[in-house]
N, C-alpha and C positions, 0 to 999 in steps of 0.2 A: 316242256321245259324241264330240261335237269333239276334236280334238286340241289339247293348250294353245300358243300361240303361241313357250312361250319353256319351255326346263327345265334346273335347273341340276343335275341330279343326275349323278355321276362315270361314265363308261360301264362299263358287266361286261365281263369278260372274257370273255363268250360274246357280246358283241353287238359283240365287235370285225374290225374289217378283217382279219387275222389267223385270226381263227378264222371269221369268214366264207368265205375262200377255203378253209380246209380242209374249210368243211361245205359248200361249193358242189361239193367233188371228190366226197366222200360220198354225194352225192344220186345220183352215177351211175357207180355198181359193175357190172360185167356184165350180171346180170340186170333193171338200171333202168336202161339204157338208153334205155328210152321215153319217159324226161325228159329227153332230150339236145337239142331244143328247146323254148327258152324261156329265163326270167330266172331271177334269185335277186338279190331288193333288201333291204338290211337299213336298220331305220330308228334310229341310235342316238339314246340320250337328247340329245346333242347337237345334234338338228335338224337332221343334213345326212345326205343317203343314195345309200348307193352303189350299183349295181345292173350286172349282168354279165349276158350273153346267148350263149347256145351255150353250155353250161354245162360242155362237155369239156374247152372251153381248156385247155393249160398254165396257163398261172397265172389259174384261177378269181376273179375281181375284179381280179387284176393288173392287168388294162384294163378295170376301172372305172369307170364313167361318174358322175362324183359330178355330177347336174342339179339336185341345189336344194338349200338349206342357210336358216339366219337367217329361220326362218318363212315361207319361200316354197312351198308344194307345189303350185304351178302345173306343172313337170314342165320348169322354166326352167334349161339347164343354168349352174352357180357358174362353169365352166370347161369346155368341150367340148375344148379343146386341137386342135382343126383335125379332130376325129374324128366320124364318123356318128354320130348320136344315134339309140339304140334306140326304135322307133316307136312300141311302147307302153306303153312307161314311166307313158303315166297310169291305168295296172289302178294300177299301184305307187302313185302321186302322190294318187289319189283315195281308195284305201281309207287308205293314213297319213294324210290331212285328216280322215275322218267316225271312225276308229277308233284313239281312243286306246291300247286296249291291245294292238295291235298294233304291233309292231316290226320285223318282217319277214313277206317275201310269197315268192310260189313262182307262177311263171306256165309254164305247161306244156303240150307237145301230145301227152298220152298217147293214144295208139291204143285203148286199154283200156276207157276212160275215154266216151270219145266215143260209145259206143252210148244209153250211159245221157241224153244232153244231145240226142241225135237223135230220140230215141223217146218214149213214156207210161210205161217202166217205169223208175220212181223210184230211185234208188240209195238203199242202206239199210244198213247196217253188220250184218256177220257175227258176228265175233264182237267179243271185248273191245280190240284193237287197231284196230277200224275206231270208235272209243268217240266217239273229235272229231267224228266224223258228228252225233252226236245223234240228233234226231228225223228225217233226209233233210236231201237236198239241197238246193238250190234251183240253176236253171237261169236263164241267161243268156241270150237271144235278144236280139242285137242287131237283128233286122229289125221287133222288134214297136214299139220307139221312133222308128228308122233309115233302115228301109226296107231298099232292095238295095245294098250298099256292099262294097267287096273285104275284111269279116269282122273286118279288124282295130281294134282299140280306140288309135284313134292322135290322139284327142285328149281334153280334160277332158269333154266334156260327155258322152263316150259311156263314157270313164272312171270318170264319176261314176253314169250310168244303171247301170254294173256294180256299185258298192261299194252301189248302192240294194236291189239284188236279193240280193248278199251278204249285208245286214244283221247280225245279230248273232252268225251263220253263222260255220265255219272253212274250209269249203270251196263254193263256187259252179262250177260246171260251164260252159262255152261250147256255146250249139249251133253244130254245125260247126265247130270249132276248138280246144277245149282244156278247160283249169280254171284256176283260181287258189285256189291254199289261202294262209293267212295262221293265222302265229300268235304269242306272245310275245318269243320270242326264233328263233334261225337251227336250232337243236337242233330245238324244236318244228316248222318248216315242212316239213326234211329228213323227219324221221320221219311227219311226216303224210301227205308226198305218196308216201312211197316204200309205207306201208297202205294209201293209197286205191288205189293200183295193183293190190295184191295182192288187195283186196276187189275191187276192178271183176272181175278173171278169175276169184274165188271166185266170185261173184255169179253171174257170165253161166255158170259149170258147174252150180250150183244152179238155174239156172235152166230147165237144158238136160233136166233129170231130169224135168220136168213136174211138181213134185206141189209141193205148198204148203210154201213154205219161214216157218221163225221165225224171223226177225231179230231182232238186240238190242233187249231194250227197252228205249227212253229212259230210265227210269229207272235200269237195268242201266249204261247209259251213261255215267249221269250219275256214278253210284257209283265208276264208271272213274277217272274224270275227276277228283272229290273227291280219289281215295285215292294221287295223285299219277299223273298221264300220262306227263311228261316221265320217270320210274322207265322205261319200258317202250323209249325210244330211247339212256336211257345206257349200256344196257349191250352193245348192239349197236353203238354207236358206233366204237369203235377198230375192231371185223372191216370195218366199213363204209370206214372211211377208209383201212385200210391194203390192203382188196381195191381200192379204187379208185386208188389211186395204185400200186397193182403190187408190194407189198411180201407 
């Protein structure tokens, strides 16, 4: 589903600047570190979105790149203020145009991750916290549209070849490069990407044992997912935020 051009609805207090930068700190506590390259863009109901890169910063959004606003998701900065503009910001610009119910994104270069986007062996969800998977992943190869190019997604049309393969998807894999997970709000991205982490190394030692693993079934999944998801990241929240910021 397109995104509507125009929305007047009030923004939550979970899809504000504010609480953006404190769940952009959250995303990377010690042992998630492996998210410490890449973005965190949030898309509020107001049509403008802000998106941060290197995601350890001190002040997570503080520097901010607010590039489009007023119905624009060309990935045109409102205001760059003399600063470098994040190069691919159109993973971000392209899945907010095709996905409306998306409002925030997560672009990442997990090491973890990356086996699965290189190889045949599909990533699959473990257990009931890996649930956003659904039925698999889907995979990103930018060379099958592209050709040979230096990997990155740095502008719309190779941005939007991305949000195609995403589909209706929470998570989409990069070969050679990364992932992008997307989900409702900034609460739901953190906690999905900091699962798929942990499923990728669960996987790959499941893996390592040779003998036929059961993965969740979609159905199971889906049960997850009904019976409320976001339950399963608010209660980890505060350890997450206050182990990342050193408290």
């Amino acid at each position: 589903m397109v995104r509507p051009a125009s929305n007047a609805r009030s923004i939550p207090c979970w899809q504000s600047p504010r609480f953006a930068r404190e769940s952009g700190r959250s995303l990377f506590p010690t042992e998630h570190r492996r998210f410490k390259r890449g973005a965190v863009s949030i898309g509020a109901p107001f049509r403008r979105v802000e998106t941060s890169h290197n995601g350890c910063s001190e002040n997570f959004l503080g520097d901010g790149r607010i590039f489009w606003g007023d119905g624009n998701l060309d990935g045109v900065p409102v205001d760059a203020k003399g600063r470098a503009l994040y190069s691919e910001r159109f993973i971000h610009a392209e899945v907010f145009r095709v996905r409306a119910d998306v409002n925030a994104v997560v672009h990442a270069h997990a090491p973890s991750v990356i086996p699965f986007a290189d190889t045949n062996v599909p990533m699959r969800p473990m257990n009931h916290m890996g649930s956003f998977m659904g039925d698999g992943v889907p995979v990103f190869d930018i060379r099958k549209n592209f050709g040979i190019t230096d990997m990155l997604v740095s502008d719309s049309k190779k941005g939007h070849a991305l949000a195609e393969v995403l589909g209706n998807k929470n998570v989409v894999l990069m070969r050679g490069h990364g992932v992008a997970v997307v989900g409702p709000t900034v609460r739901h991205v953190v906690g999905r990407s900091i699962y798929l982490e942990v499923n990728a190394r669960t996987q790959a030692q499941a893996l390592s044992f040779g003998s036929p693993i059961t993965y969740l079934d979609p159905q199971e999944a889906k049960k997850m997912l009904d019976s409320g998801e976001n339950g399963g990241y608010e209660r980890p929240w505060a350890a997450w935020k206050a182990k990342a910021m050193g408290r």
